[in-house]
C-alpha positions as CSV (number, residue, x, y, z in Angstrom):
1,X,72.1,145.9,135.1
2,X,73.9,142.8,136.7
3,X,76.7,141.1,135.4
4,X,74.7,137.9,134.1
5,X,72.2,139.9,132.6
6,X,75.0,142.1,130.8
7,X,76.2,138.6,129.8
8,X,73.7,137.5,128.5
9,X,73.0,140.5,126.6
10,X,76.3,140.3,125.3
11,X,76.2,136.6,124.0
12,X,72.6,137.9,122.6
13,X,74.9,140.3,120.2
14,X,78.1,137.9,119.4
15,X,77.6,136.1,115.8
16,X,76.7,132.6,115.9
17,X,79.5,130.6,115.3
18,X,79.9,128.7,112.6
19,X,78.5,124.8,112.4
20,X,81.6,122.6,112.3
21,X,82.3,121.3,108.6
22,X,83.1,117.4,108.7
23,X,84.0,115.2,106.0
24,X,80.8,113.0,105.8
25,X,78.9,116.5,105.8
26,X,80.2,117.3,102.3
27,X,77.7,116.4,98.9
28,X,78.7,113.9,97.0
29,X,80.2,116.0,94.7
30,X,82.6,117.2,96.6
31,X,83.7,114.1,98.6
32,X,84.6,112.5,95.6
33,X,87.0,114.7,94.9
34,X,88.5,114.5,98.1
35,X,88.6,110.6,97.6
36,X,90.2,111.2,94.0
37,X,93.3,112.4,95.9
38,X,93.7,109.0,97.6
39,X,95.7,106.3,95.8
40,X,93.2,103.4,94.5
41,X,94.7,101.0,96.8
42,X,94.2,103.3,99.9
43,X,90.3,104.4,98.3
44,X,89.5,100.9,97.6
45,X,90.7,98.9,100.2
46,X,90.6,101.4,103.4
47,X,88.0,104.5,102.3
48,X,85.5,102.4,101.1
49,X,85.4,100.3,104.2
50,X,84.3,103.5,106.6
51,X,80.5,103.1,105.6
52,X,78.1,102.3,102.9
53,X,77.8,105.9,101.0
54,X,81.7,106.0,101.3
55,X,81.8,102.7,99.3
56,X,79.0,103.7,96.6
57,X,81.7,107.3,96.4
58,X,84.8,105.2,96.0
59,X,83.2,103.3,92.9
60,X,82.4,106.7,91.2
61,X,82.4,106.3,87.3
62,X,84.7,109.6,87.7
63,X,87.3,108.2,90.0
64,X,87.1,104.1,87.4
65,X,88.5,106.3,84.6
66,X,92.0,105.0,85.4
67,X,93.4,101.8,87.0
68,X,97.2,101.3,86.8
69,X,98.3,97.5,87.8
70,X,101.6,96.7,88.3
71,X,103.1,93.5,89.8
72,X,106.8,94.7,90.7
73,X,107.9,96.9,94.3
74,X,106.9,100.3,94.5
75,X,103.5,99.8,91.5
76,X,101.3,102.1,92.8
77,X,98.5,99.1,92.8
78,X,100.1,95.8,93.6
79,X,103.9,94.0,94.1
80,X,105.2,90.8,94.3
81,X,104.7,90.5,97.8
82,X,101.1,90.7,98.6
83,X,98.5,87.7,97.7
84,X,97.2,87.5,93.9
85,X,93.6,88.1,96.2
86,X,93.8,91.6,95.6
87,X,94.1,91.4,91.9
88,X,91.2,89.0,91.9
89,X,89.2,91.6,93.8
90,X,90.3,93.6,90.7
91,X,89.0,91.2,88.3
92,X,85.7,91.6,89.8
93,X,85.7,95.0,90.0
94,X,86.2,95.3,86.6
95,X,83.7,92.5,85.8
96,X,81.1,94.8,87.9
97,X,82.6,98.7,86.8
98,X,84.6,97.9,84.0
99,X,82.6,100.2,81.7
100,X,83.9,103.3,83.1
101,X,87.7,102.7,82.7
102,X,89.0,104.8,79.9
103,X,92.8,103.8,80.7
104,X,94.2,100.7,82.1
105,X,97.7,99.8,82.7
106,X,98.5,96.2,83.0
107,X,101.8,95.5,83.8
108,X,102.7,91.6,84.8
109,X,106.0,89.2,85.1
110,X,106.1,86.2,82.9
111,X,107.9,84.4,86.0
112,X,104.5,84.8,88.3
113,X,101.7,82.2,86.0
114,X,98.8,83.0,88.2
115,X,99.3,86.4,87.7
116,X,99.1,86.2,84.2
117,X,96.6,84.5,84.2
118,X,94.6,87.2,86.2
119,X,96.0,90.0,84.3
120,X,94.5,88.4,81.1
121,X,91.1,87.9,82.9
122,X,91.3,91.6,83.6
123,X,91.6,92.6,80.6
124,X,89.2,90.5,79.0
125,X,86.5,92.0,81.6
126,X,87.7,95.0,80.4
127,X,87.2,93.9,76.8
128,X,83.3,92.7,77.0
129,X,82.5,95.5,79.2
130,X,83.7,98.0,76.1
131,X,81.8,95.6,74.0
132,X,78.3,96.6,76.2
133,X,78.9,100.4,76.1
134,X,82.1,101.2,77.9
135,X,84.7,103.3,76.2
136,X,88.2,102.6,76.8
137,X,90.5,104.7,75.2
138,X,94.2,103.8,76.6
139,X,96.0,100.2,77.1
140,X,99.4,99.6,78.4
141,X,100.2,95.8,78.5
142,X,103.3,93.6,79.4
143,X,103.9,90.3,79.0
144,X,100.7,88.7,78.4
145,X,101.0,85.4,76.9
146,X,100.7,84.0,73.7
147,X,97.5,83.0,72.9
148,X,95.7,85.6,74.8
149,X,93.8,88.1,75.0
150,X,95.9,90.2,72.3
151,X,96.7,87.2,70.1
152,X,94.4,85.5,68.3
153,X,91.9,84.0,71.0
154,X,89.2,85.7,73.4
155,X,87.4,88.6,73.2
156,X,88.3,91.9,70.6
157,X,90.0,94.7,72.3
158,X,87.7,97.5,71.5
159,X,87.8,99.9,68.9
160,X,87.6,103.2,71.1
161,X,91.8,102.2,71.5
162,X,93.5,105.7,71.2
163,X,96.5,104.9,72.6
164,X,98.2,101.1,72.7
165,X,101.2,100.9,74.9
166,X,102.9,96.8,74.5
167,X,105.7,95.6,76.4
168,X,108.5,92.1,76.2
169,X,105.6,90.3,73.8
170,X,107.1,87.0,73.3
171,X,105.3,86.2,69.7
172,X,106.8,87.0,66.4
173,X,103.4,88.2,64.7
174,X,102.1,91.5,65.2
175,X,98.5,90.6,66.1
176,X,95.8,91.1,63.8
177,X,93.4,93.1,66.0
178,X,95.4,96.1,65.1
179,X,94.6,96.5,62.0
180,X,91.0,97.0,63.1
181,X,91.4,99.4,65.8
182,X,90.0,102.7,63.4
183,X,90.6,104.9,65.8
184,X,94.4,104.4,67.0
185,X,96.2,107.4,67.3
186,X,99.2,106.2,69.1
187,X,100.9,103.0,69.5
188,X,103.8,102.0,71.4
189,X,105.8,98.8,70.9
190,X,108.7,97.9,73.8
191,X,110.7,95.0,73.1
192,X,108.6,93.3,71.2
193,X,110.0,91.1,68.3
194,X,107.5,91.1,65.3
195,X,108.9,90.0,62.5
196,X,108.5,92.5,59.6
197,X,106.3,90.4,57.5
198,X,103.8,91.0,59.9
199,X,103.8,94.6,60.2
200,X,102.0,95.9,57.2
201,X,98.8,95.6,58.8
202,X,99.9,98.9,60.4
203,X,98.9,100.7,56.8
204,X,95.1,100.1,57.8
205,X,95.7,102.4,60.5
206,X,94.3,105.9,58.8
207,X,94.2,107.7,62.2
208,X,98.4,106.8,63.6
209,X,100.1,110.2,64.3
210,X,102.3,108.7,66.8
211,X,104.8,105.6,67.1
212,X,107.4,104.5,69.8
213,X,109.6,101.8,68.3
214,X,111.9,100.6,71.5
215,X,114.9,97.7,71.5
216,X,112.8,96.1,68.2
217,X,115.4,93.5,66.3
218,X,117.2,95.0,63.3
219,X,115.8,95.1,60.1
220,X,112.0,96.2,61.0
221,X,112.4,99.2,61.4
222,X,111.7,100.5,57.8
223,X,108.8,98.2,57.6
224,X,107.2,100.1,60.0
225,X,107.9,103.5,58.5
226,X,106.7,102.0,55.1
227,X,103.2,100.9,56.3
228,X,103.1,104.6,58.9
229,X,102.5,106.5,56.3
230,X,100.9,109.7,57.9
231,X,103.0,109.6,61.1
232,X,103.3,113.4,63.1
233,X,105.4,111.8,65.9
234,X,108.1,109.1,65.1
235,X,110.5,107.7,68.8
236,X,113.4,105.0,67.7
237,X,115.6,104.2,70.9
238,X,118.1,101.6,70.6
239,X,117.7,100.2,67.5
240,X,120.7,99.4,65.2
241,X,118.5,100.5,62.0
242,X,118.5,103.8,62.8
243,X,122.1,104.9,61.2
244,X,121.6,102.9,57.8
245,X,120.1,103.8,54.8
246,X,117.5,101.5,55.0
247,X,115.9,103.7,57.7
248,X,116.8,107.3,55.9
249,X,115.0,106.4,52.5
250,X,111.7,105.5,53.7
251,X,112.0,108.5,56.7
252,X,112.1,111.4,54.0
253,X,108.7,109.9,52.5
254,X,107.0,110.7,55.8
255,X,105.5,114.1,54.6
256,X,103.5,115.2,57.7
257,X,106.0,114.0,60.5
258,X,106.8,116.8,62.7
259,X,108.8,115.5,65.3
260,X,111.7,112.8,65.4
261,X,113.3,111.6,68.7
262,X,115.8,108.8,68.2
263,X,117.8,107.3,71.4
264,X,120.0,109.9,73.5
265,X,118.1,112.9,72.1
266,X,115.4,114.9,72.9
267,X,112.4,114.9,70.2
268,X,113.7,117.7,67.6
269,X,111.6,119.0,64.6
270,X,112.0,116.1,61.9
271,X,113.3,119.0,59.9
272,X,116.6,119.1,61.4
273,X,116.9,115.1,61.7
């Protein structure tokens, strides 16, 4: 036998080798989770640019389910820095997808007006699209204006709310659309000077288990333990209440709290507080 013909009867026997795996040869299914592990700035504004089906992937309702926007260096999203274009593109895209987001963190400056002002615009998209079906279930906000979205004006924030995260409010009334969010779970308040008169709307809240009361002025603090009845999961940091009797008397009638963290200490069973 010749050599080509021993060659050929050789390459006749070999395996065939396998076909070479791209990434635009994956299903669907599985490219989207190799998008998921881009940041949404890098999915949306690079990845969805490479073709068509890569754009129709990159608005999968699995990879909406959470948008984090923050306006300060190093946000995942967004900083001061780059044009207020992208958050319009935002806007819209929560205009067009908004149903799908089940947590949104919103996080502006008070010293940047148009930004505000888009922030509120997103989360009023946000807003009407829960109104038409969508089903967001977690909201962290910062300095949105009074009068907004989270005042008294515009559209409801929608009752799917689990979790409520507010930061620096600038009003002194808690806002009334919390006492009509049924299925609130956990709500934080950062800074945020309420006066105490207004925080008995809190006792309408049948399904709190959690609250985070952070730098809130003195003397609120038991108001809010009076109207939390059925708290598991109490967090006080920095708040001059904390050592007087004022706060101690109304604590001990929490009868399902579990844990207690006040400022400096790790959460401890409410036991031991």
């Amino acid at each position: 036998m010749s050599r080509r013909r021993r060659t050929s009867a050789a390459a006749a026997l070999a395996p065939p080798e396998p076909p070479v795996t791209s990434l635009t040869s994956l299903p669907d299914h599985l490219l989207v989770r190799c998008l998921g592990l881009l940041a949404p700035r890098e999915r949306l504004e690079r990845a969805a640019l490479v073709c068509r089906r890569f754009r129709e992937l990159c608005l999968d309702p699995e990879l909406l389910e959470s948008i984090a926007v923050m306006n300060f260096t190093g946000a995942r999203f967004l900083n001061t820095a780059e044009p207020p274009d992208r958050l319009r593109a935002l806007l819209a895209l929560l205009t067009t997808h908004g149903r799908h987001v089940r947590r949104l963190v919103l996080h502006a400056d008070d010293r940047f007006g148009s930004y505000t002002r888009l922030v509120v615009g997103c989360l009023a998209a946000v807003a009407a699209a829960a109104a038409a079906g969508g089903r967001l279930e977690r909201l962290e906000v910062s300095s949105v204006p009074v009068g907004s979205l989270l005042e008294f004006e515009g559209p409801r924030l929608p009752a799917s709310l689990a979790h409520l995260e507010l930061w620096d409010r600038t009003g002194t009334q808690q806002p009334q659309q919390l006492s009509q969010l049924s299925a609130l779970s956990s709500l934080s308040l950062v800074r945020c000077p309420y006066e105490a008169a207004s925080v008995a709307l809190l006792s309408s809240l049948r399904s709190l288990r959690h609250l985070a009361l952070i730098e809130l002025p003195p003397g609120c603090l038991p108001a809010y333990l009076a109207a939390a009845t059925r708290l598991e999961r109490l967090e006080v940091g920095s708040h001059a209440d904390v050592d007087s009797a004022a706060f101690s008397s109304p604590l001990r009638r929490l009868r399902h709290l579990t844990c207690l963290a006040l400022a400096g200490e790790r959460c401890r069973p409410a036991s031991r507080a």
